[in-house]
SEVEX-862159 format. One record per residue (C-alpha): residue number from 1; y, x, z. Coordinates in steps of 0.001 Angstrom, whole numbers. Example, Ala and Ser with C-alpha at 12.3 -4.5 7.8 and 13.67 -1.06 7.14 Angstrom:
SEVEX-862159
{kolfi: 1; y: -4500; x: 12300; z: 7800}
{kolfi: 2; y: -1060; x: 13670; z: 7140}
END
This chain:
SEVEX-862159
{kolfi: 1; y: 169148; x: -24224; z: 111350}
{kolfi: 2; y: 171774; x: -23041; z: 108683}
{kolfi: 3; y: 175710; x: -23925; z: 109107}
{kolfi: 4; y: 175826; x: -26585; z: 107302}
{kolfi: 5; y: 176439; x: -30275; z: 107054}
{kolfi: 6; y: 175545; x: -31454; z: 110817}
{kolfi: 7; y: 174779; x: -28951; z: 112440}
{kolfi: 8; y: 176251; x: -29359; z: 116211}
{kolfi: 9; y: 177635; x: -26251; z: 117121}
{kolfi: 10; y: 179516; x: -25731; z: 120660}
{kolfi: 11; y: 182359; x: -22548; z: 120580}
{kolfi: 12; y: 183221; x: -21199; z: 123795}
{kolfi: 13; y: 187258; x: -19808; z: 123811}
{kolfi: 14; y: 187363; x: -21773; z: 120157}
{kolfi: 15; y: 190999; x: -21903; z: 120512}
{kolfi: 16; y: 191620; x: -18184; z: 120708}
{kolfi: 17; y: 192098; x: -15256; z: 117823}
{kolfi: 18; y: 188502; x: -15263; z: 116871}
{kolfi: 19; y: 187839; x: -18534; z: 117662}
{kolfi: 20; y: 190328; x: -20068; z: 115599}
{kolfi: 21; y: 189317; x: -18892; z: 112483}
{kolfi: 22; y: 185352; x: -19649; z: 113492}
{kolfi: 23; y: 186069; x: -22900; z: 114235}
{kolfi: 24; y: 187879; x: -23921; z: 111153}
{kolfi: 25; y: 184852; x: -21938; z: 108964}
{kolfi: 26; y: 182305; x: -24118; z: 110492}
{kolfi: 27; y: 183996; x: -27453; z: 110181}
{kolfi: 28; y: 184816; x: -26154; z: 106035}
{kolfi: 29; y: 180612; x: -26104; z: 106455}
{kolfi: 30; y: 180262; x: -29496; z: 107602}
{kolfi: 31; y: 179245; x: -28440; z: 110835}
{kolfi: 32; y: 180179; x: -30435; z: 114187}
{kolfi: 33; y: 182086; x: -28759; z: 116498}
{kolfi: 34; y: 183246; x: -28861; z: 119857}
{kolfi: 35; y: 185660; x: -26096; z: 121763}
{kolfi: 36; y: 185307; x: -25821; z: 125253}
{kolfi: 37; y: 188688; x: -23612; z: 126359}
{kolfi: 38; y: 191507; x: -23520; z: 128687}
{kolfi: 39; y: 193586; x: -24161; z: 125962}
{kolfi: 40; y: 193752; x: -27357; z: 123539}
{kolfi: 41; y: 192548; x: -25885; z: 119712}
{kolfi: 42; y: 195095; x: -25974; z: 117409}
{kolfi: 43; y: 192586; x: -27518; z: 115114}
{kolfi: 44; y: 192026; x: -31024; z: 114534}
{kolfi: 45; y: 188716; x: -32309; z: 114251}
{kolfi: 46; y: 186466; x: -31349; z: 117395}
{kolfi: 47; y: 185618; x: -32424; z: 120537}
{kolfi: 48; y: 187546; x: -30558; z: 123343}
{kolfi: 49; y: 186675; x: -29900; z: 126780}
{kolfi: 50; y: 189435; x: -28565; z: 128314}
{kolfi: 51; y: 188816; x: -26355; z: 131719}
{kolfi: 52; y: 187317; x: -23032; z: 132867}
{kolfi: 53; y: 183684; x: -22404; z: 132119}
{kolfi: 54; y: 183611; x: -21040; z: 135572}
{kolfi: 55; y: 183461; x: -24481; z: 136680}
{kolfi: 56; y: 179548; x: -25664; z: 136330}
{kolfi: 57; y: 180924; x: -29493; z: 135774}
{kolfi: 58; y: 183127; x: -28125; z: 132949}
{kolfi: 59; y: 180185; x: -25909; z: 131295}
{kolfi: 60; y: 177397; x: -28675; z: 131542}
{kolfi: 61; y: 180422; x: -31273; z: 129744}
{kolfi: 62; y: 180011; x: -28850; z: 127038}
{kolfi: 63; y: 176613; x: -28313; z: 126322}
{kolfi: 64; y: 175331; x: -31236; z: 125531}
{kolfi: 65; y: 171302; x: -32029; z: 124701}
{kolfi: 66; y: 171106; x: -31919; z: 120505}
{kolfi: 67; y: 173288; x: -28971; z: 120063}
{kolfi: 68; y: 171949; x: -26805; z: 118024}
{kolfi: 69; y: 174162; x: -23378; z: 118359}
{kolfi: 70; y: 176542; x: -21987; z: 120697}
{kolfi: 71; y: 178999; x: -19275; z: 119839}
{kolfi: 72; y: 179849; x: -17335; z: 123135}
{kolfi: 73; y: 183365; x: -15860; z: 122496}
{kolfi: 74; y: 184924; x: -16853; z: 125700}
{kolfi: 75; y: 185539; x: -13745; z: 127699}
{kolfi: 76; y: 187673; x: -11937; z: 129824}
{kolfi: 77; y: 188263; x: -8787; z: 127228}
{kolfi: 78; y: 191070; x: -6394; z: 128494}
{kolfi: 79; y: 189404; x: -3166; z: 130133}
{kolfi: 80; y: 192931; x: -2759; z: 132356}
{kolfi: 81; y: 192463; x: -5929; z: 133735}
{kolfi: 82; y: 188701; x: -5558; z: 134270}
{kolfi: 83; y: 189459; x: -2262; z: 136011}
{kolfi: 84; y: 191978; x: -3663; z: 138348}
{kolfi: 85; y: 189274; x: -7019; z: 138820}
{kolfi: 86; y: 185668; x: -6134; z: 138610}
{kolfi: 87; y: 184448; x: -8965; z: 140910}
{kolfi: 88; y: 186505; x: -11651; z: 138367}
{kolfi: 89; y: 185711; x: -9602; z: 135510}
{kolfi: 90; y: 181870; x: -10362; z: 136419}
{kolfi: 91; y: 182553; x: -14017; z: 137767}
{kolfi: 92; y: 183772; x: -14702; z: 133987}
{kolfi: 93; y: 181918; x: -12020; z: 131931}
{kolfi: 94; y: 178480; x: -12485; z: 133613}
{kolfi: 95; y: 178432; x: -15660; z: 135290}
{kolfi: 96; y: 179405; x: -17803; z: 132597}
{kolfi: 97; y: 176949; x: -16621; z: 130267}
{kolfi: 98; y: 174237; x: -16640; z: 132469}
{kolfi: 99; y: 175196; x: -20570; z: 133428}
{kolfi: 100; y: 175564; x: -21472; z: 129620}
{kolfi: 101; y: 172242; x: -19724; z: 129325}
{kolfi: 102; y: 170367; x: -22039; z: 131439}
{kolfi: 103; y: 171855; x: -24702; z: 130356}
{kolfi: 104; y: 170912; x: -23659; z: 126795}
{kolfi: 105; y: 167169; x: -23321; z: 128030}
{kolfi: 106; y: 167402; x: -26716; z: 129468}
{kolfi: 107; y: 168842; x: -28865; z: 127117}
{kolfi: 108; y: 166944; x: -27674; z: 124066}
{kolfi: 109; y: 169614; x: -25886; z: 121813}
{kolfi: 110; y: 167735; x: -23561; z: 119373}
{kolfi: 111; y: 170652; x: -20611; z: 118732}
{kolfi: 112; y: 173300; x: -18576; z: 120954}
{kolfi: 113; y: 175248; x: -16315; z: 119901}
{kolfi: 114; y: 177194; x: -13514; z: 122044}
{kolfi: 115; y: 180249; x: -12081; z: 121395}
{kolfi: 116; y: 179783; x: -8405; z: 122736}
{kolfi: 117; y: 181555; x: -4798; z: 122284}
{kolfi: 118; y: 180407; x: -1270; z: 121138}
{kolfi: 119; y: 181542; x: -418; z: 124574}
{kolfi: 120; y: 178377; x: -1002; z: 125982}
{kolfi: 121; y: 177583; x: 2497; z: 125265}
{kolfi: 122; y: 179870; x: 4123; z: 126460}
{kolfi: 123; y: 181550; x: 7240; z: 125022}
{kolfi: 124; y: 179472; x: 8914; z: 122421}
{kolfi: 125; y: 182060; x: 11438; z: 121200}
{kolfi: 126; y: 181810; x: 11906; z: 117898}
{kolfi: 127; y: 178318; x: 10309; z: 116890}
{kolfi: 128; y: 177636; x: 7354; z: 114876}
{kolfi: 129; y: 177045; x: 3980; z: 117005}
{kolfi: 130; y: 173929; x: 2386; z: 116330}
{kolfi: 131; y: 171881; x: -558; z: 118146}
{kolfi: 132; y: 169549; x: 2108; z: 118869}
{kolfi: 133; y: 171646; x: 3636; z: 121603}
{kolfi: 134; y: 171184; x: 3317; z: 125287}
{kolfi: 135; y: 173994; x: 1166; z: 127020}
{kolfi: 136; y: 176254; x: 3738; z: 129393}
{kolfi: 137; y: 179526; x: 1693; z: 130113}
{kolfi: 138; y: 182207; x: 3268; z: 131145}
{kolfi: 139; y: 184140; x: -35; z: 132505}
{kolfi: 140; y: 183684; x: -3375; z: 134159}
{kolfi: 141; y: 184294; x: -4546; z: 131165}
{kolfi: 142; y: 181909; x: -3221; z: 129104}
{kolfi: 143; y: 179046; x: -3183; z: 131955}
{kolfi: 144; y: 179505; x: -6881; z: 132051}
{kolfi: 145; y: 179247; x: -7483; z: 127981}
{kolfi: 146; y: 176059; x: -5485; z: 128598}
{kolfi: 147; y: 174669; x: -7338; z: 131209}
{kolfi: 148; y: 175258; x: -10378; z: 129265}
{kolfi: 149; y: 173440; x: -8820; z: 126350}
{kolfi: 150; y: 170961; x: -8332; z: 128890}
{kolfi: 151; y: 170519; x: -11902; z: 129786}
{kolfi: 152; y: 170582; x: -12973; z: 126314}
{kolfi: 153; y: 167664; x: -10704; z: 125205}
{kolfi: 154; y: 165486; x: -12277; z: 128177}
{kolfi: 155; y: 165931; x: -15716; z: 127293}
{kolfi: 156; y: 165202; x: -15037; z: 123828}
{kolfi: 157; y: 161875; x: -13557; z: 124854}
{kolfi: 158; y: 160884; x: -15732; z: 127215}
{kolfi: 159; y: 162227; x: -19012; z: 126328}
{kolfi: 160; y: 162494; x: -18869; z: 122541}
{kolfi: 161; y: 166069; x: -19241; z: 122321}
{kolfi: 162; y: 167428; x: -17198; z: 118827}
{kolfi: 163; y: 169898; x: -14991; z: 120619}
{kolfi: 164; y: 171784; x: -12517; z: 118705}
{kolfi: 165; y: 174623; x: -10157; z: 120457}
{kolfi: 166; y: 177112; x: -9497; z: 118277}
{kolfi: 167; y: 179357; x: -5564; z: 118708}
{kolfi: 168; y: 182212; x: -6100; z: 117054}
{kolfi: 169; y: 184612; x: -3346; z: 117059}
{kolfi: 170; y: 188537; x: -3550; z: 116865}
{kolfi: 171; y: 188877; x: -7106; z: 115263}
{kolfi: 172; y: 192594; x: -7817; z: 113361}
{kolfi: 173; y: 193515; x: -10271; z: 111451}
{kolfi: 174; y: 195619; x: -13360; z: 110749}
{kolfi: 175; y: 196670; x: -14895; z: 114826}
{kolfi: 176; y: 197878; x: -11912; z: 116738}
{kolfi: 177; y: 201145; x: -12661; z: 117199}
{kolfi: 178; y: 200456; x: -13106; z: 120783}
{kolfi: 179; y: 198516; x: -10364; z: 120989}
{kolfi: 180; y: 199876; x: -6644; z: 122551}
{kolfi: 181; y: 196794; x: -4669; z: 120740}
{kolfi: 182; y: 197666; x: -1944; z: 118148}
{kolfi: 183; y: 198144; x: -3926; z: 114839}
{kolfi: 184; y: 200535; x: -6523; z: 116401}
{kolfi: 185; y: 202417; x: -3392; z: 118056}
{kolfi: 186; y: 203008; x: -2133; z: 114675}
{kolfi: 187; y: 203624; x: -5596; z: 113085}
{kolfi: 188; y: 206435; x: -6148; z: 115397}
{kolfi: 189; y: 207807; x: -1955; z: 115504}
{kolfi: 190; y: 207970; x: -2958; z: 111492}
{kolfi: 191; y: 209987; x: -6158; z: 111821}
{kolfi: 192; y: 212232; x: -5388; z: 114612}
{kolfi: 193; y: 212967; x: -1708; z: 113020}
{kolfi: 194; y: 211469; x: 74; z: 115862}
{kolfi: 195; y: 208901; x: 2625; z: 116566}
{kolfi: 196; y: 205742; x: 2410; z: 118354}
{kolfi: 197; y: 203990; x: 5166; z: 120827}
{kolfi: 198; y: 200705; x: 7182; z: 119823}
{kolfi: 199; y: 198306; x: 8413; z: 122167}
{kolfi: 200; y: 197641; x: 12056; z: 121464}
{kolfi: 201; y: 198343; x: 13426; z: 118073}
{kolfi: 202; y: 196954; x: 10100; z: 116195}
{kolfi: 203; y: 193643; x: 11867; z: 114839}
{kolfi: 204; y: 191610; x: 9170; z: 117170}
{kolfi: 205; y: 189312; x: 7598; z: 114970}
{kolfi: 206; y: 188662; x: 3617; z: 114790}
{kolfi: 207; y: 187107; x: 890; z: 113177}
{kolfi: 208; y: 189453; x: -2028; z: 112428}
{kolfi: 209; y: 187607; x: -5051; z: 111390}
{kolfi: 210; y: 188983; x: -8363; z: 109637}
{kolfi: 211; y: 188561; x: -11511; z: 111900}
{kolfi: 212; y: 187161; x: -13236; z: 108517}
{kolfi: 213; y: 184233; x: -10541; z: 108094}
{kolfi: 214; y: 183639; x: -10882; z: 111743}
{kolfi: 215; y: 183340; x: -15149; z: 111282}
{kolfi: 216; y: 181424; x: -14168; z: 108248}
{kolfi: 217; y: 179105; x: -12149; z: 110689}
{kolfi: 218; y: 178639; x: -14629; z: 113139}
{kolfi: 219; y: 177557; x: -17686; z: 110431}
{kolfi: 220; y: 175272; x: -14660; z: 108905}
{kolfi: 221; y: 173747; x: -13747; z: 112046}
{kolfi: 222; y: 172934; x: -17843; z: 112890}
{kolfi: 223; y: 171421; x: -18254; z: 109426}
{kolfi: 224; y: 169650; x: -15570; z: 108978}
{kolfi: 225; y: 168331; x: -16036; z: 112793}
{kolfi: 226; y: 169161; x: -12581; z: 113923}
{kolfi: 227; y: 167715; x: -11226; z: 117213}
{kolfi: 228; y: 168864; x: -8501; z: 119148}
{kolfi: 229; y: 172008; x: -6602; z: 119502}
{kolfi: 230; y: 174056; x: -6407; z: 116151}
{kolfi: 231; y: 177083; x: -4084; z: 114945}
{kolfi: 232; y: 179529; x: -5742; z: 112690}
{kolfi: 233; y: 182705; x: -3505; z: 111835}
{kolfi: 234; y: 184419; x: -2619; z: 108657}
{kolfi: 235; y: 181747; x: 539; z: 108266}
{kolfi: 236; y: 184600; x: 2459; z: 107255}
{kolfi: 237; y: 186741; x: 4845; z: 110172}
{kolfi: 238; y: 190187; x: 5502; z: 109708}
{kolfi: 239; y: 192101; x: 7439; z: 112377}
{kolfi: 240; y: 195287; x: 5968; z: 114388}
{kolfi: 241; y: 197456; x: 7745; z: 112186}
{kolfi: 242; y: 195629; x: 6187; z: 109072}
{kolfi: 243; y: 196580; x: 2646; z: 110664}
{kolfi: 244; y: 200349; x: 3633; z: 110991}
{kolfi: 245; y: 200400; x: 4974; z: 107310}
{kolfi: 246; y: 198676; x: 1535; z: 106063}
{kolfi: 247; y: 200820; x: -559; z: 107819}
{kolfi: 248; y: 204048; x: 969; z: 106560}
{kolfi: 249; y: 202729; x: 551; z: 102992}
{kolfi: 250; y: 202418; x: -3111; z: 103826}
{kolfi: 251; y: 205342; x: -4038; z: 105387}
{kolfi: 252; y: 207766; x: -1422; z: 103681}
{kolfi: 253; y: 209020; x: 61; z: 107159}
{kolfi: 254; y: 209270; x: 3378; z: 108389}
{kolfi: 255; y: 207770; x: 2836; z: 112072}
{kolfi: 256; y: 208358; x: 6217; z: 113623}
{kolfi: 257; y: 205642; x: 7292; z: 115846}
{kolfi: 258; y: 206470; x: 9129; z: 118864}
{kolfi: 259; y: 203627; x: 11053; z: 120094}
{kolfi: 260; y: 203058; x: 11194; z: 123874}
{kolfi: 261; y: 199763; x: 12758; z: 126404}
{kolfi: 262; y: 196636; x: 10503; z: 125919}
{kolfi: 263; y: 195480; x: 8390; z: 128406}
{kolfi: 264; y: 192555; x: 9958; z: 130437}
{kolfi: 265; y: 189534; x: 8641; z: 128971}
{kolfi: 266; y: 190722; x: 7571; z: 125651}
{kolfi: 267; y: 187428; x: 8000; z: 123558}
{kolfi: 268; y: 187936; x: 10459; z: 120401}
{kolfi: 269; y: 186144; x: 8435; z: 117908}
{kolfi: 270; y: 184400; x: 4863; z: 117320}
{kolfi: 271; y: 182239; x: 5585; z: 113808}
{kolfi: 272; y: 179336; x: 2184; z: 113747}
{kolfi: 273; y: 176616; x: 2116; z: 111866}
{kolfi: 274; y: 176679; x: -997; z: 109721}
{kolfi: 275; y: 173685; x: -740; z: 107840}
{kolfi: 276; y: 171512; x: -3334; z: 110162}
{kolfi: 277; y: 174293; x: -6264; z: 109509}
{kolfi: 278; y: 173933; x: -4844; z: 105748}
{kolfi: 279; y: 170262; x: -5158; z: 105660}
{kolfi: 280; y: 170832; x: -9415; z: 106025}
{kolfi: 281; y: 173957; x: -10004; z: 103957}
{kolfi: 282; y: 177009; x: -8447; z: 105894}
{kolfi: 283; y: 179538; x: -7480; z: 103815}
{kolfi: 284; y: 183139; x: -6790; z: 104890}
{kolfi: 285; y: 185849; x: -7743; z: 102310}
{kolfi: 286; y: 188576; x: -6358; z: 103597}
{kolfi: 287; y: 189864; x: -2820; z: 103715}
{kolfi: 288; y: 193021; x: -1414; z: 105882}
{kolfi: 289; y: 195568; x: -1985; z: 103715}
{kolfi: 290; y: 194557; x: -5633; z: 102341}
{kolfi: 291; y: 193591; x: -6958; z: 105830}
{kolfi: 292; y: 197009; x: -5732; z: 106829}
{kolfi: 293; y: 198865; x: -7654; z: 104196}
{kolfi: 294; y: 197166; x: -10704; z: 105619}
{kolfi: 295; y: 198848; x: -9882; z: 109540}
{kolfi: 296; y: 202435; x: -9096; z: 108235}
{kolfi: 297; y: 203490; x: -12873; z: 106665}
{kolfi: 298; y: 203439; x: -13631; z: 110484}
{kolfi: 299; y: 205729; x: -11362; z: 111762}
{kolfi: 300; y: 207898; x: -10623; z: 108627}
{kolfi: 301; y: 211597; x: -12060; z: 108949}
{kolfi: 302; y: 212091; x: -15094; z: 106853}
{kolfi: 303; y: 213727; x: -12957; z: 104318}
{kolfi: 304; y: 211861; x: -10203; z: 103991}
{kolfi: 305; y: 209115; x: -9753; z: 101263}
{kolfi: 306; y: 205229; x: -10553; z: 102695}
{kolfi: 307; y: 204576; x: -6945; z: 102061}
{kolfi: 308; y: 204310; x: -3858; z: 99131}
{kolfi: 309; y: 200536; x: -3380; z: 99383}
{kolfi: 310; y: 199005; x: -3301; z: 95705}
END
């Protein structure tokens, strides 16, 4: 099944950053959608069921027999929290997926896709991240993305079902105002003339990926019936102190960085290996600085230019 014109597509956590941007991409396909969420979509257009997935009655109200993909973003996804809630962590990570799962098996849908981490391997140090590479997690978090990766694979080989786990790494884009992650720290040091902190001396390296390469990714992956774990990043690493230089450039601020002691555990480097997502059509559009011009209109002030990136 391609996303196009009628294709019945259920997105789990469709009204959050990722899911936002997904949702709108499939309906622009033709593609009918519903959102199941604890929050109404700010999209018109779909059918909502409002409630936590937790809840069997509110999971089998989403899936319903003729749907042809789901799109697993729902998640718990901050490591602090995970650390501090394991049990929950698993009840929403783990639990879910595994009910959707079944529910996928019995009601015929053909596709599910699962919204997973390059955390599931752990810390690597310096080496490139491939799909090739054991899972080691360090967290709750990331143990649980694995396990669900786990149960995904299994009912792909047993039952049939087209399952494809998707690794993003560090997703930005247009929607974070909300958010408390690096980019939106930044976003808001710039606007509000302030500085923001830096673990270590900045030389971490990352991979910042544009929420509109990862929706790319996940329509790519669905069309092109993608099995198995999947990487999708930018492909290119930039270090923490990279991001800070980017963003001033963009938004025309100074944002001071004051250094402090890194956080035990902070992982030196995230480098992915792309070339898998390459091999079937994935290519990122965005680089650092032009995916950052598309974050600042949201936080500039009302008078202040949308950015000096050329």
């Amino acid at each position: 099944m391609t996303a196009g014109q009628g294709s019945r597509v259920l997105v789990t956590g469709g009204a959050g950053f990722i899911g936002r941007r997904l949702v709108r991409a499939l309906l622009d396909n033709g593609a009918e959608v519903t959102v199941a969420d604890l929050h109404e979509p700010p999209v018109t257009g779909v059918r909502t069921v409002l409630g936590d997935l937790r809840d069997p009655s509110v999971a089998a109200q989403a899936v319903t027999p003729g749907t042809d993909l789901i799109v697993h973003l729902a998640a718990l996804t901050s490591v602090l929290r995970s650390l501090e809630d394991p049990a929950g962590t698993y009840q929403t990570n783990v639990a879910v997926t595994a009910e959707l799962l079944e529910l996928a098996r019995n009601r015929g849908v053909g596709s599910f896709v699962l919204a997973s981490t390059n955390a599931v391997v752990g810390d690597v140090g310096s080496a490139v991240i491939t799909e090739q590479q054991p899972t080691r997690p360090l967290t709750p978090y990331g143990a649980t993305k694995a396990a669900g990766e786990m149960l995904l694979s299994c009912y792909s080989a047993a039952y049939g079902l087209a399952g494809s786990a998707l690794r993003f790494s560090n997703v930005y884009g247009p929607g974070m105002a909300a958010k408390d992650s690096f980019v939106p720290r930044l976003m808001r040091a710039a606007r509000d003339g302030l500085g923001v902190q830096v673990y270590g001396d900045g030389t971490q390296v990352r991979d910042l990926v544009h929420v509109d390469d990862i929706v790319a990714g996940i329509l790519l992956a669905w069309r092109t019936g993608a099995r198995g774990p999947l990487i999708l990043g930018a492909g290119e690493s930039v270090t923490v102190n990279d991001i800070i230089a980017a963003a001033r450039a963009v938004t025309g601020a100074p944002i001071p960085a004051d250094h402090i002691p890194a956080k035990p555990g902070e992982m030196p480097a995230v480098i992915v290996d792309i070339s898998a997502a390459r091999a079937l059509g994935y290519r990122p559009t965005h680089d650092l600085k032009s995916g950052l011009a598309t974050v600042w209109p949201e936080f500039a002030p009302p008078s202040a230019p949308e950015g000096t990136a050329q």
